[in-house]
matplotlib code that plots the C-alpha trace (Angstrom):
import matplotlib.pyplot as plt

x = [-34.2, -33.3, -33.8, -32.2, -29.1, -28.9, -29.1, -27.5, -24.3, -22.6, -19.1, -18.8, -16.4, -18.7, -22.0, -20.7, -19.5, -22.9, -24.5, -22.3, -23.4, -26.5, -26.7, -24.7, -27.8, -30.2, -28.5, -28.2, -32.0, -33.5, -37.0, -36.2, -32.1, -30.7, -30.9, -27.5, -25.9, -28.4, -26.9, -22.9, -21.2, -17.4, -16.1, -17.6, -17.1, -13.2, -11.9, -13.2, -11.6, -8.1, -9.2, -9.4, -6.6, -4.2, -6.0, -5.5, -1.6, -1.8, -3.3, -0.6, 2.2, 0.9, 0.5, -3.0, -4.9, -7.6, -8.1, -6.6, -9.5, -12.1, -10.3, -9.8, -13.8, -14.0, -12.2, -13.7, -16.6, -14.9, -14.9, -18.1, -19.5, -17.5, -18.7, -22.4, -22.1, -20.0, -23.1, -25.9, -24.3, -23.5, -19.8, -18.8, -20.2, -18.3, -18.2, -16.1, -13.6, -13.0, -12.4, -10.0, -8.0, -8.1, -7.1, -4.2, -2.8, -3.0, -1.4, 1.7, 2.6, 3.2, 5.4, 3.0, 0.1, 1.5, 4.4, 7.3, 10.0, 9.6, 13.4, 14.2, 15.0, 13.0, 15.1, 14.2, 10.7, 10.7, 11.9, 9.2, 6.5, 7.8, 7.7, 4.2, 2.7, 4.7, 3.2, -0.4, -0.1, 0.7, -2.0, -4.1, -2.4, 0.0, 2.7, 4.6, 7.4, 5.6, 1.8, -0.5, 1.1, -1.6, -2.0, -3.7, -1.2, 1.2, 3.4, 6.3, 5.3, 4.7, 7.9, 9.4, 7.2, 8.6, 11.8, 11.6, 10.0, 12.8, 15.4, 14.2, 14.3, 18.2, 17.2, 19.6, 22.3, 25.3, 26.2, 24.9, 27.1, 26.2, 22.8, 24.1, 25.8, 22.3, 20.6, 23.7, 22.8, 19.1, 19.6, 22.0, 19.9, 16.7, 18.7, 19.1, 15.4, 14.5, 15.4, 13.3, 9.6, 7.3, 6.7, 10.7, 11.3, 8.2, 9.8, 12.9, 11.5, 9.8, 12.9, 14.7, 11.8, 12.2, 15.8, 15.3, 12.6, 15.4, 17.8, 15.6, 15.5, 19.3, 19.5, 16.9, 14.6, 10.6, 10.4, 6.8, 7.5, 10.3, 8.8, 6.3, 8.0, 10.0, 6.7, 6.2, 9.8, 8.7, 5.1, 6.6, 9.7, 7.4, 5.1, 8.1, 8.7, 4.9, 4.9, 8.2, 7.1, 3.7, 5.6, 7.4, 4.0, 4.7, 3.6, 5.4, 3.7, 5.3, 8.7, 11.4, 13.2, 16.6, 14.1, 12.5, 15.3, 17.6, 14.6, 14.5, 18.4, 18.1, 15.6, 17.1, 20.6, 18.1, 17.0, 20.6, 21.8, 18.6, 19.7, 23.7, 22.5]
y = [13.1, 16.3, 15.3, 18.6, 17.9, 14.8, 15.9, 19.2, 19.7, 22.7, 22.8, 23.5, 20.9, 21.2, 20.7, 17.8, 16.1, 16.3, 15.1, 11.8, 11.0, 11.9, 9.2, 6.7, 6.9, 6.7, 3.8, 1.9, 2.7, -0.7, 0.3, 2.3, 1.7, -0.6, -4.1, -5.2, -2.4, -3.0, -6.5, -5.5, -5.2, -3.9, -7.5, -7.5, -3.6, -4.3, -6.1, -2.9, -0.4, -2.2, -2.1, 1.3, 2.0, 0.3, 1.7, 5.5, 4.1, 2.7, 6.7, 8.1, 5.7, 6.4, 10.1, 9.6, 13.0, 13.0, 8.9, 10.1, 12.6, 9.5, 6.8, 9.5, 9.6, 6.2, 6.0, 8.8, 6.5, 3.7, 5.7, 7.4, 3.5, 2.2, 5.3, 5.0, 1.1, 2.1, 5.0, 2.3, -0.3, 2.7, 2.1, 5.9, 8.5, 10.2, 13.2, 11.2, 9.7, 12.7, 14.5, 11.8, 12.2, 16.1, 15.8, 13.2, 15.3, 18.2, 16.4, 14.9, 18.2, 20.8, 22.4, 23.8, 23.8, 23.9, 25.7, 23.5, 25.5, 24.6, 25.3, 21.4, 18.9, 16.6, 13.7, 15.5, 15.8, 12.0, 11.1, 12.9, 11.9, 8.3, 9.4, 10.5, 8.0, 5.2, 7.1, 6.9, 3.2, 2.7, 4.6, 2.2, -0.5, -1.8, -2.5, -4.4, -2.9, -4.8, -4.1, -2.3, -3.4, -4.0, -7.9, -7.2, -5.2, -6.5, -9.0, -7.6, -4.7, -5.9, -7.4, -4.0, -2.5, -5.2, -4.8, -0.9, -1.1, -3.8, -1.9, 1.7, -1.0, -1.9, -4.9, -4.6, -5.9, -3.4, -2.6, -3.6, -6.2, -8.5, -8.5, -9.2, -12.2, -13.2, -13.0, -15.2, -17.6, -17.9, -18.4, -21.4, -22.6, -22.1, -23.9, -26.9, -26.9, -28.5, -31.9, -31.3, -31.0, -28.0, -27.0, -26.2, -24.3, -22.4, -21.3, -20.7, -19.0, -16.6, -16.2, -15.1, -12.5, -11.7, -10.8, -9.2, -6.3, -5.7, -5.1, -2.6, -0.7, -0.8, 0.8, 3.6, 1.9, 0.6, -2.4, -2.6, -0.1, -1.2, -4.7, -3.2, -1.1, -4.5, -5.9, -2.5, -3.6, -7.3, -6.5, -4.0, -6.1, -9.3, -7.0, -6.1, -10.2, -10.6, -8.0, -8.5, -12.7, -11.5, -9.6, -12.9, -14.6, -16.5, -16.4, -17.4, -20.4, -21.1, -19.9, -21.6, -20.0, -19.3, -17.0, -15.3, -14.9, -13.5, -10.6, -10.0, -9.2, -7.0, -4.8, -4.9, -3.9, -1.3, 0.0, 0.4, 2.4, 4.8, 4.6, 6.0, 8.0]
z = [3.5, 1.3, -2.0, -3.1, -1.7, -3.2, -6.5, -5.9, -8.1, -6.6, -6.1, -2.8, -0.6, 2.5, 0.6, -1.2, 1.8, 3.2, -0.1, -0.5, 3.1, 2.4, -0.7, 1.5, 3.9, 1.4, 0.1, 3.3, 4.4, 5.3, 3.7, 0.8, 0.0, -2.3, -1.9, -2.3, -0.3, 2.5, 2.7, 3.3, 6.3, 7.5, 6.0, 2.4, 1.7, 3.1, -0.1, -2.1, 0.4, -0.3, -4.0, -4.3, -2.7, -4.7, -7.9, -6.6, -6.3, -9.7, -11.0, -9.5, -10.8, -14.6, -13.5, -14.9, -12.9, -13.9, -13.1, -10.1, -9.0, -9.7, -8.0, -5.4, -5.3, -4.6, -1.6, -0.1, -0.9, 1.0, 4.2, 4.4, 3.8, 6.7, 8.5, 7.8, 9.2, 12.1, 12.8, 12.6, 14.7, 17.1, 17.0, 15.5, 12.9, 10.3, 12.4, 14.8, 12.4, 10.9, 14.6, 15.1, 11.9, 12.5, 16.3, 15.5, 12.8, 15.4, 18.1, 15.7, 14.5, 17.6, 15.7, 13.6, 15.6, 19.1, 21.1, 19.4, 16.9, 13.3, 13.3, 13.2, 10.3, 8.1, 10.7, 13.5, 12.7, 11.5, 15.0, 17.1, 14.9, 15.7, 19.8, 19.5, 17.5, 20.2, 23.2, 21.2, 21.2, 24.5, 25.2, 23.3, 25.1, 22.0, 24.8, 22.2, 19.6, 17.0, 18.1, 15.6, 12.6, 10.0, 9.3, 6.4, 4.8, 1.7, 3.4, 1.6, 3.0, 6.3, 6.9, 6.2, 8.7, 11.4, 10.7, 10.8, 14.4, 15.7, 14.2, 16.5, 19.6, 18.6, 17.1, 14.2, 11.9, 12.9, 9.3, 5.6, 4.8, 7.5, 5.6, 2.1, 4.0, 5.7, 2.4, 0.4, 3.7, 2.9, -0.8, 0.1, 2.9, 0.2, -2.5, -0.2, 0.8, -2.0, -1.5, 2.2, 0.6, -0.1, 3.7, 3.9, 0.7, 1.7, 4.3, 3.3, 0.8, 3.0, 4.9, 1.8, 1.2, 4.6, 4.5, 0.9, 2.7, 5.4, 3.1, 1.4, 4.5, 4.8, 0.9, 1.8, -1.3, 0.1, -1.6, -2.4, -4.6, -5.8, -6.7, -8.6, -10.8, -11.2, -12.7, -14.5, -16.5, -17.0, -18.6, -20.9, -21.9, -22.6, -24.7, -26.6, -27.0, -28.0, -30.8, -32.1, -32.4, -33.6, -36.5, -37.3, -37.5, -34.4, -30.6, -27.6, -27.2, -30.5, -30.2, -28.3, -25.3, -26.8, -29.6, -26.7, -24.8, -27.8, -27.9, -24.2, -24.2, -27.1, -24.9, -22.1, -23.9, -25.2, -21.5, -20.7, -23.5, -22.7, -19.4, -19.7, -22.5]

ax = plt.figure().add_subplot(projection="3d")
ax.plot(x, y, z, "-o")
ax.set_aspect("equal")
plt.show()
């Protein structure tokens, strides 16, 4: 292998492509690589891949750019690992995956790169990209509305997904406040559950969730997101609780509720003037 290209620092997209697979290689040689990355396969390296995902979202929440370029790094590391497995166990190379990201990006867009008009709207465009990719999984033989929709994924996430797919099949509340109703059902039927045992509220619980994503969908908000700037506004209000305690000489193991409570209201009386201001 080309030790100069392994330790070659130009900027050049093409050359450093080549170089991290290069080093991936080198890594995974049997005789010569590292031990411990010698040892993984497509099921230990997967927790990392989700990892690094979710910490080039968190870059990108906290606008941090330059985080953003290394976390970026690292899953571009993610995939050429996956790819140099795939390539030994002669399943596909990087070459490959990267042909079929190129050709599927080429095929969902012949308005751009075919003989379609660009003349149509963002809906519009939407709606054929759906067509495409529902004709690409019957290809694959997903037959089913709900086929191909990552298990792995978030569940709160996930539900939105189903729900998304049933509702382009028809299968569909006919307006919005036949979902507020279903979601004032669950929360009764939830609230009841408790007397049946932790098997029941579980899943009433999960209904209630359940509903909770759909209803997302119905308000245009994706409620991952949403959810997690939700747990954005709890961290920073409980820090406010923490230092204004600490300040008192107290801690909130140390304070009673109505204490802690009387300082959360205060901030978030405090968000809501910066908010109408």
């Amino acid at each position: 292998m080309d030790d100069a290209l392994i330790f070659d620092e130009t900027l050049d997209a093409g050359l450093q492509m080549r170089r991290l697979l290069a080093i991936m290689a080198r890594l995974r040689d049997p005789e010569t690589g590292c031990p411990w990355d010698i040892e993984q396969d497509f099921a230990s390296i997967a927790p990392y891949t989700i990892e690094e995902a979710y910490e080039v979202a968190d870059s990108i929440a906290r606008e941090d750019w330059p985080g953003l370029e290394g976390e970026l790094g690292d899953l571009l590391l993610q995939s050429v690992y996956h790819a140099q497995m795939g390539a030994e166990a002669g399943h596909f190379t990087f070459a490959s995956v990267a042909k079929g990201a190129s050709d599927k990006m080429v095929a969902r867009h012949p308005h751009i790169f075919g003989a379609e008009s660009r003349e149509k709207s963002a809906e519009q465009q939407t709606e054929d990209w759906e067509k495409i990719k529902a004709a690409e999984r019957a290809g694959a033989g997903e037959a089913g509305v709900l086929d191909g929709v990552a298990l792995a994924l978030p569940a709160l996430m996930r539900a939105a997904k189903l729900q998304k797919r049933a509702a382009r099949v028809g299968f569909d509340w006919p307006a919005i406040d036949e979902v507020l109703a279903k979601l004032q059902e669950e929360a009764a039927e939830l609230a009841e559950a408790r007397e049946l045992g932790p098997e029941a509220l579980e899943e009433e619980m999960g209904d209630l969730l359940f509903v909770a994503a759909n209803l997302s969908r119905w308000l245009g908000v994706e409620p991952e997101t949403a959810l997690r700037k939700a747990n954005d506004k709890f961290t920073r209000r409980f820090k406010v609780i923490e230092a204004e305690l600490q300040a008192r000489g107290k801690t909130p193991a140390t304070s009673s509720l109505e204490e802690m409570d009387a300082i959360w209201n205060e901030v978030r009386a405090a968000d809501k003037a910066n908010t109408s201001a």
